[in-house]
C-alpha positions in Angstrom: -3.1 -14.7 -19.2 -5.5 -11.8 -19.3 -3.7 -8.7 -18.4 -4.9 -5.1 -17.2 -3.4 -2.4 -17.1 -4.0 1.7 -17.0 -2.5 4.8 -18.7 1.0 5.5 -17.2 1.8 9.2 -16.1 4.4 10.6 -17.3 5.9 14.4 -16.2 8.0 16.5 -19.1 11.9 16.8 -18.6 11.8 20.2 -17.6 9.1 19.3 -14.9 10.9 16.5 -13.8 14.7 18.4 -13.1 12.1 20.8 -11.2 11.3 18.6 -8.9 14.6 16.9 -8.3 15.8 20.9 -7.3 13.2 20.9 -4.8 13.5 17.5 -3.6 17.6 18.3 -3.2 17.0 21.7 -1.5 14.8 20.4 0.8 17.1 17.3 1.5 20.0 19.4 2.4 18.0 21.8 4.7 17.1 18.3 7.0 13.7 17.5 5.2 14.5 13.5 6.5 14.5 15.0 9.9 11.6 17.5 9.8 9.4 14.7 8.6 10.2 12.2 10.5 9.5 14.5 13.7 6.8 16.1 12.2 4.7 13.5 10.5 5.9 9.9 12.0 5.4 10.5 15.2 2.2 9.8 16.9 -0.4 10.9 17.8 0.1 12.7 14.3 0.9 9.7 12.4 -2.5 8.5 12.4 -4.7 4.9 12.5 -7.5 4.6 10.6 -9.7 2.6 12.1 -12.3 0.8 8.7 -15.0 -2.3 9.8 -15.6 -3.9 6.7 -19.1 -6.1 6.6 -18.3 -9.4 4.4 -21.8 -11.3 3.1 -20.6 -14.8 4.0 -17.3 -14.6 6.3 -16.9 -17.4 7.8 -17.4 -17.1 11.8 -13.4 -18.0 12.4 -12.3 -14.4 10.7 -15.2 -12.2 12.3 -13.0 -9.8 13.9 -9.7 -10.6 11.7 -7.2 -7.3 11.8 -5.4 -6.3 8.7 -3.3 -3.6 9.3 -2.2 -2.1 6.3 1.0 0.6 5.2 1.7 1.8 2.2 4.2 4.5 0.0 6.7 4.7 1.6 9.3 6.4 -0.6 12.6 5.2 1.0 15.5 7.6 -0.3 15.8 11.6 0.4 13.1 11.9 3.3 12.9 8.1 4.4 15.4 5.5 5.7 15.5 2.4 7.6 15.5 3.8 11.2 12.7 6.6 10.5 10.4 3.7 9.9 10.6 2.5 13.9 7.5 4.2 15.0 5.6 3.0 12.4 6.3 -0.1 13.1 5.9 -0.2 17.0 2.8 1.7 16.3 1.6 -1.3 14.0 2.6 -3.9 16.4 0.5 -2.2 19.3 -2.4 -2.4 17.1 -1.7 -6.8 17.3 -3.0 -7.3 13.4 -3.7 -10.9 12.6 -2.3 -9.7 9.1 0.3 -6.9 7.6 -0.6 -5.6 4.0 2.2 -3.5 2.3 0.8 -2.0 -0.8 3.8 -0.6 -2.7 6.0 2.4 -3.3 9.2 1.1 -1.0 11.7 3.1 -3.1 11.8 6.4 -4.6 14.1 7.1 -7.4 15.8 3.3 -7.3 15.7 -0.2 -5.9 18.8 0.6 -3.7 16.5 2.8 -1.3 13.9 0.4 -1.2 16.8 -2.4 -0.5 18.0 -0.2 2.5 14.7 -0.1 4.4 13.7 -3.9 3.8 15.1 -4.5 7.3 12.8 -2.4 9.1 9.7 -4.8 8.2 11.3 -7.5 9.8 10.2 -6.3 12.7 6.6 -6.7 12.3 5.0 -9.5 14.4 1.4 -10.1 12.5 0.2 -13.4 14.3 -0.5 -15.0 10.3 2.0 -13.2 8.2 2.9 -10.2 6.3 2.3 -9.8 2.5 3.0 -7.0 -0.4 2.6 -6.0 -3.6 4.5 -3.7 -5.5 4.3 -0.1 -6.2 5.0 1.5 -9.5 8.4 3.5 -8.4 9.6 -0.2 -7.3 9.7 -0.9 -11.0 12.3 1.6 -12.1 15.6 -0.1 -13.8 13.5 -3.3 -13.7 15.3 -4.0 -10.4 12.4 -5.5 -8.6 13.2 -8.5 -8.3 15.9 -7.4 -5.6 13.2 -5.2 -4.3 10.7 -8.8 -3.7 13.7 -10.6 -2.7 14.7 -7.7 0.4 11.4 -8.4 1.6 11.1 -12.0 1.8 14.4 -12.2 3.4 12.6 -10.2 6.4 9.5 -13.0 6.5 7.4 -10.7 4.2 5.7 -12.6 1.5 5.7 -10.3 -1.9 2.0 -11.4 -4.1 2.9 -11.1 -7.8 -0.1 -11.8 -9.6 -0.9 -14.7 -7.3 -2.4 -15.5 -3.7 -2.1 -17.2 -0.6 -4.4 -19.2 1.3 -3.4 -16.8 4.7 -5.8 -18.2 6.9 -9.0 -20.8 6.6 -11.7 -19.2 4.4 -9.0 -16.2 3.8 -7.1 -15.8 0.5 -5.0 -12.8 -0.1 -4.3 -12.3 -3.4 -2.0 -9.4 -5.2 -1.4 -7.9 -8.6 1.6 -6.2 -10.3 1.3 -2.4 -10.5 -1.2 -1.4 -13.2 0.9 1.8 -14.6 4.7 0.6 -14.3 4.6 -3.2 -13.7 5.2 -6.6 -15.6 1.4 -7.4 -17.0 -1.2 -7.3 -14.1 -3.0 -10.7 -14.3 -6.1 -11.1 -12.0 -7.1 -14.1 -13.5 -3.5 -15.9 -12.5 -3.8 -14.4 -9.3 -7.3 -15.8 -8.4 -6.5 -18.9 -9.9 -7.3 -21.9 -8.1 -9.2 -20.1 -4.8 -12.0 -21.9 -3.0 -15.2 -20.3 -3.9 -16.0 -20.0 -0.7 -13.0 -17.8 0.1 -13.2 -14.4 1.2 -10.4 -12.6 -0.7 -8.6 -9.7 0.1 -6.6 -8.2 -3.0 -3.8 -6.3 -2.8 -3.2 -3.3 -5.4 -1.2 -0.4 -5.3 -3.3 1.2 -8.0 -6.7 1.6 -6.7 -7.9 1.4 -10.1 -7.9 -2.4 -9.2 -11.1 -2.1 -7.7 -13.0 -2.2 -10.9 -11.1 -5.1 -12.4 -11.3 -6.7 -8.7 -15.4 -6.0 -8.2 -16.3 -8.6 -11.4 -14.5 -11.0 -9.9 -16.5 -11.5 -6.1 -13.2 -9.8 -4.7 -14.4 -8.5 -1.2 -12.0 -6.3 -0.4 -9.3 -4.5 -2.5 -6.3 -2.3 -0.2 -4.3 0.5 -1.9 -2.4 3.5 -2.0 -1.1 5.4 -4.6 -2.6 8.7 -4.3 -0.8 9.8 -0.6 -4.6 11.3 0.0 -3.3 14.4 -2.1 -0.2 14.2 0.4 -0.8 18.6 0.4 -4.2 19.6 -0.4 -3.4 23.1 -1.9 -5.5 23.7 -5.2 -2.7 23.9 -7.5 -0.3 21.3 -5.8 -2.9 18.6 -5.6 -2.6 18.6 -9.4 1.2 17.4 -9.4 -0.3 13.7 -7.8 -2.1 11.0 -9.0 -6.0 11.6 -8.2 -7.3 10.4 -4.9 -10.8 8.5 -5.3 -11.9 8.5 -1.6 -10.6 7.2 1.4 -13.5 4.4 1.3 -15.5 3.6 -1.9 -17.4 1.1 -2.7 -17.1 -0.6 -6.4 -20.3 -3.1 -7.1 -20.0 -5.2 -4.3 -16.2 -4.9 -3.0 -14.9 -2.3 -0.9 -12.1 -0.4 -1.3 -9.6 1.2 0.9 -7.0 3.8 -0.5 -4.2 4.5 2.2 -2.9 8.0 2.4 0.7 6.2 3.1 3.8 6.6 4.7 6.3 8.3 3.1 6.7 11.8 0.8 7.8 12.6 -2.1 9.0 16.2 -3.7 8.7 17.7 -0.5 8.8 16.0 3.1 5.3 18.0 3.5 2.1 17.0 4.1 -1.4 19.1 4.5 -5.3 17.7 4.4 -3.3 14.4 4.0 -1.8 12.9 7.5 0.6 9.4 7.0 -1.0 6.7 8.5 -2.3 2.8 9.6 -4.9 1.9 8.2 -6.7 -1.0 10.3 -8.9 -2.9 8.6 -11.3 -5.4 10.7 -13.6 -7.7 9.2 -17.1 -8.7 10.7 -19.8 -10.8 9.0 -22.4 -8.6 7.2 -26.4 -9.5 9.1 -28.3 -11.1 7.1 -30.7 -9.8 4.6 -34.9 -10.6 5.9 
């Protein structure tokens, strides 16, 4: 096994029963209702349209549609129900392939548990996959977190892949902050060299590890986009990279997400779809 893994965040005590204040305050005062109205409805929940060119794709996935979703944070400002939208909105969009990138619960595996059901409801015509997010790790409860999913059809990647389609592997890692060991090399194992493969990583630090290994695209989320772009706020978050970069010769996708968390605000940051369609890169003269 050859693991990876990055420095973990952590927030001091003091910090921490700060934001648990806010959170509650803005709880009671109907934060779960305000956001729901405010940010999951379209057209302001948006979809974010990426073509991604792949050197070598084979002709039958020229045009393939991943629609990915990411963070969201079930618990204070997120249940079940609130994700219907999302999921009709997803559905319109008739994705070959679902990508969920992590961050189901908030504080505990009970909240992530509770909106399981929700993804049931996705109709991808070749399946739905995830990965775990580094809140799903809290208690070590997430096993029941992998095992809520699968129970609604949705196939949880831990530090393995899939053959999803001819030509197509989707392959996905633990978190790289909270998780058990994050193992590439057991995840790749045993794909066709003449796969394209997609990775799924909540961290989008998994690019780098991902880009010495031929992977051609890597989908993650993490950083909510900011989630409120305010100078001082924007601090309180893991740093957001780009919506689109490009690490040697993979490309990377960070989703803004879903979900909240502290505050059921977002600014600079909107939740959203991404839709990622592949098409075969021309050829070089």
């Amino acid at each position: 096994m050859s693991a990876i893994s990055l420095p973990t965040r952590r927030f001091s005590p003091a910090r921490l029963a700060a934001f648990r204040a806010v959170e509650t305050a803005c709880r009671w005062a109907g934060g779960r209702a305000f956001y729901r109205a405010r940010f999951l409805s379209p057209p302001r929940l948006r979809v974010r349209r990426e073509r991604v060119e792949i050197a070598g794709l084979a002709a039958e996935l020229d045009g393939l549609a991943i629609a990915q979703l990411s963070d969201f944070h079930g618990g204070p400002f997120l249940r079940a129900r609130d994700l219907a939208r999302v999921i009709d909105a997803t559905n319109a969009l008739e994705p070959d392939v679902v990508a969920l990138t992590g961050d189901f619960a908030t504080h505990h595996a009970d909240e992530a548990i509770e909106i399981a059901p929700a993804f049931g409801a996705l109709r991808p015509r070749v399946g739905a996959f995830a990965v775990l997010g580094n809140h799903d790790y809290k208690r070590r409860r997430d096993g029941e977190i992998a095992r809520a999913l699968e129970a609604q059809r949705v196939r949880v990647l831990r530090n393995e892949h899939v053959a999803a389609a001819p030509g197509l592997a989707i392959a996905g890692i633990e978190d790289l902050e909270e998780g058990k060991p994050s193992d590439l090399d057991a995840a790749l194992a045993g794909v066709d060299a003449r796969a394209t493969v997609v990775l799924l990583s909540h961290h989008p630090g998994g690019a780098g590890f991902a880009s010495r290994r031929g992977v051609a695209l890597v989908l993650s989320g993490h950083t909510h986009g900011g989630q409120i772009q305010w100078p001082l706020l924007r601090r309180l978050g893991p740093p957001h990279p780009g919506d689109r970069l490009r690490v040697g010769g993979t490309t990377l996708l960070v989703s803004h997400g879903v979900g909240a968390v502290g505050v059921p605000f977002r600014s600079g940051s909107r939740a959203e779809i991404v839709l990622a369609t592949l098409a075969r890169a021309p050829r070089a003269d």
